[in-house]
Structure formats: structure tokens, C-alpha cells
N, C-alpha and C positions, 0 to 999 in steps of 0.2 A: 631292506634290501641288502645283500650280500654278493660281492663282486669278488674275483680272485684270480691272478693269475701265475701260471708258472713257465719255469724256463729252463730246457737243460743243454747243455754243451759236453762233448766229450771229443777226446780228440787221443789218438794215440802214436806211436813210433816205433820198428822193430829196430830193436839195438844190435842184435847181434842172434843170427839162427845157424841152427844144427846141421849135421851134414843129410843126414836122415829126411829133414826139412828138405835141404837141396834137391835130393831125389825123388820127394813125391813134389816138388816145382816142376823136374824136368815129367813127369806124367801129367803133373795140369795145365803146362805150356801148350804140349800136344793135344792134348782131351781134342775132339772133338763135338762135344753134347750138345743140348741145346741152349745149355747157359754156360757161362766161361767158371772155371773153377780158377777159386781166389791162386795165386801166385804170391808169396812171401820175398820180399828184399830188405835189406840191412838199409835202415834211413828210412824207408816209407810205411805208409798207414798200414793195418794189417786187414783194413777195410778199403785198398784201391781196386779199381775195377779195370782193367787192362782186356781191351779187345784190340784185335787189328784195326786199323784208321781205312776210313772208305772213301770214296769217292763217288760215290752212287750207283744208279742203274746206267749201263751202255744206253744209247736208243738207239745203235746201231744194231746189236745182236740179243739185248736183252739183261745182260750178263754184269755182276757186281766187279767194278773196279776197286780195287787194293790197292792202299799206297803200303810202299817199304819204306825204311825206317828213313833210307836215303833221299825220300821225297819222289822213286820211280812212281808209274803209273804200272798197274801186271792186270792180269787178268788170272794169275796164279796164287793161289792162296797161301802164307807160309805162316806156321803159329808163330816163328820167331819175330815174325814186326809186331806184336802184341806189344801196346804200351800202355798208362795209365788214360783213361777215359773220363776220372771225376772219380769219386767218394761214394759208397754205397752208405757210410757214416754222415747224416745229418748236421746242416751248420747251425742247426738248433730242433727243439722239439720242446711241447709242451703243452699243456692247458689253460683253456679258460673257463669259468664256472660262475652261473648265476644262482641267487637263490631271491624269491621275490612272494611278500605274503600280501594278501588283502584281503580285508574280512577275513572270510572261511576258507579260501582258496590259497594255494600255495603252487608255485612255477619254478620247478629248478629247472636246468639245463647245462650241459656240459660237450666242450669244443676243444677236439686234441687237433693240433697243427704239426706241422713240420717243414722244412725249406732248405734248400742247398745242398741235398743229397742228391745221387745219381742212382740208378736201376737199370736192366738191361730187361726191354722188356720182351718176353718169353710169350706173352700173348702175340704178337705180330710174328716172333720166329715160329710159331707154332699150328696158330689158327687163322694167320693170314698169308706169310709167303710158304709156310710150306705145306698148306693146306692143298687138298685135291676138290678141286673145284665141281670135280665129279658127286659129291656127296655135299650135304648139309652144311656151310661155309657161310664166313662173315662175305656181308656183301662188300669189304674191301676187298678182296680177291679176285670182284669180278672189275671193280672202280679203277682200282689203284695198281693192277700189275702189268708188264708189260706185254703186250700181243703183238703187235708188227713195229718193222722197220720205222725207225723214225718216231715212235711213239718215247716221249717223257715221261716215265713212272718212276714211285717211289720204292715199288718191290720189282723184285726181277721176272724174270716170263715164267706166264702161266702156266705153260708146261711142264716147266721143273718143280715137281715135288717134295725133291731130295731137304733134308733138313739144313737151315740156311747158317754160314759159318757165322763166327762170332766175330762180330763189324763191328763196328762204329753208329751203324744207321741204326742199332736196336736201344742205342742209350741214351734215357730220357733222363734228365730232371726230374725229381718225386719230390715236387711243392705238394701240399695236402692240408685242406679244409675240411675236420669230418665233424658231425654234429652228431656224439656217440652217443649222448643220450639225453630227452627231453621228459618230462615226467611232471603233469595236473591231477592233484589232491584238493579235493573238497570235504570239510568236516560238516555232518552233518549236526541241524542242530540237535543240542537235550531234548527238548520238546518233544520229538520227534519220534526219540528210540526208549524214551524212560521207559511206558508201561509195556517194553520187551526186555525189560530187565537190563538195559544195555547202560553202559557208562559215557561210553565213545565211537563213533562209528568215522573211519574212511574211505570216501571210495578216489580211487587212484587210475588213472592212464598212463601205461609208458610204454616209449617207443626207443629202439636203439635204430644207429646207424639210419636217421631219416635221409639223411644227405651227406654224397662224401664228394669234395672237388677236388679237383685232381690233375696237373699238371700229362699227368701219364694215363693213357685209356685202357687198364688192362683187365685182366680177369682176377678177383678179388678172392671165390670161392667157388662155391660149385652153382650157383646164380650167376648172373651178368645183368649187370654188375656188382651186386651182390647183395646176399640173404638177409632182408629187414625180420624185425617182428615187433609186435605188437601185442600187450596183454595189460589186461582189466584185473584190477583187484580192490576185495572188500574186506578191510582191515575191521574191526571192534574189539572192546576189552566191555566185561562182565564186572 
């Protein structure tokens, strides 16, 4: 049996940026897209993730409360109280990997991790709060947003479509357990293949991506949650 594990750390710091820098800051300050474009400062990571800080949904009116930088409460959105939100750079990543024989049969498997990074996630800005609940929709939109007075929700009213600014409420934690790939070899015996003129025969199973866990529920690829696959193969040598 064969066990192994790895471990990576990287961590960085902008020393000192351009003026040219400065001016596409002050265009990604403002952006308003569906995900925040990075912002560059002298001292910090070049991987920080800076949204406006929230407050949540009103249950009076519906409507996302903003905090400014001063610690006010608005209902007005300003890019300027943008501040760091967490790390989109991981406090660690890495693998682990087995390999395990008996008899004829052989079991590897291999588990990439990751933990203490942040993500802003683009699934909930997209397919849950500013989805049109008129069409095709996660059923959080119809769960989780808000519809009348007095109602507690985690997205804002159901009737705004518009695409929802870059908050605070869309940055998760991207802890992650994925099992990328599992893979059963059986050697067939001599006996079996000689009078096909054969020397060695394998047949093999592997699976990637059987399970991924995941701190953050978002859209991976063009599946949800996303595209496995599975293939058979029959190895020999003459």
C-alpha cells in the first residue's frame, strides 16, 4: 500500500503599483458586473476580494441594506465602501493519494482539498437573486426571497430582477473535498489469454470527480453540479 500526501501554501503582497494600475482601480472600483473586479493596493494580497459590507435583506421593503465604511446603515449603494472581504488565495491546497494491490486487483484514488480561501459566489448573484422567476429557476428563488412585508429572507424581492450589486452576502468560504479520481484494475490471469497469443491483459474502471464537498453550493460547469464521467478500458501487450 501506498499513501501520500501534499501541501501547498502561497501567500503574496503588492509592494508598490503603477499609476496606469491606479486607473484601471478607479474602473474596477465602479464596475458594476456580476462579480467584483480584483482592485490592486500597496500592502495587500493581489488576491483580496473587496465587496461592499451588507446588512442583509429589509423585511420591511425587501431591499439590501449597505453599510458605509463609517459603520451608517443606507439603502444607497456606493462602490466606494468596498473593502476586503477574505482571500480568494487559499490558506492551503493540496493532495492526497492512495495506491493499494491485492492479488490481481489494484485501487488507486486520489483527493485534492483546499481551505481558507474566500469566492464570491456568482451562482446566487445570477441564478438565484437575479433570476426571473417567470422562467426555469432554482427553487431558491421561489424559498428564499423576499415577497411581502415582514417577511425574513436571505435574497431581496422577488420582483427585482435587476443584477444584484457586489455585497458582502455573496462571499463564501471555498473549503473543498473532491475525490478527482478513483480507478479498479484487475489483471487477468496467463492461463486465460496464452492460447490468444496474449502476454498480459487489464481491464480497468475509472471514474473522475465522483464527489466534490464543498463549503459553497455553486455551479462548477455546464452540469449542476457538475459533469462526472466514467470509462472502461482493456489494456494487453502481445
Amino acid at each position: 500500500m501506498v499513501f501520500g500526501l501534499t501541501y501547498a501554501l502561497n501567500k503574496n503582497k503588492i509592494k508598490k503599483i503603477s499609476n496606469s494600475l491606479r486607473e484601471q482601480n478607479e474602473k474596477n472600483q465602479s464596475d458594476n458586473g456580476v462579480a467584483p473586479l480584483p482592485i490592486y493596493e500597496e500592502g495587500q494580497s493581489l488576491t483580496a476580494l473587496k465587496v461592499v459590507p451588507s446588512a442583509g435583506i429589509d423585511p420591511s421593503t425587501g431591499q439590501e441594506i449597505f453599510i458605509k465604511r463609517n459603520g451608517a446603515y443606507t439603502f444607497v449603494y456606493d462602490t466606494n465602501d468596498k473593502v476586503i472581504f477574505g482571500d480568494t488565495n487559499p490558506s492551503g491546497t493540496g493532495s492526497v493519494f492512495s495506491y493499494l494491490t491485492y492479488k490481481r486487483f489494484a485501487l488507486s484514488c486520489t483527493f485534492q482539498y483546499s481551505f481558507g480561501g474566500a469566492l464570491y459566489n456568482e451562482t446566487l448573484a445570477t441564478k438565484v437573486e437575479g433570476a426571473n422567476p417567470k422562467y426555469n429557476a432554482d427553487e431558491r428563488v421561489l424559498n428564499d426571497r423576499w415577497k411581502t412585508p415582514g417577511t425574513v429572507a436571505k435574497y431581496k424581492r422577488i420582483d427585482d430582477t435587476a443584477t444584484p450589486y457586489q455585497t458582502s452576502r455573496f462571499v463564501q468560504r471555498n473549503n473543498y473535498l473532491r475525490m478527482s479520481s478513483l480507478s479498479l484494475s484487475y489483471e487477468v490471469p496467463t492461463n486465460f489469454i496464452q492460447k490468444y497469443g496474449l502476454k498480459r491483459m487489464f481491464l480497468e474502471l475509472l471514474t473522475n470527480d465522483l464527489f466534490y464537498l464543498s463549503t459553497a453550493k455553486r455551479e462548477r460547469g455546464l452540469n449542476y453540479p457538475y459533469d462526472r464521467s466514467f470509462e472502461f478500458s482493456l489494456r494487453f501487450s502481445l
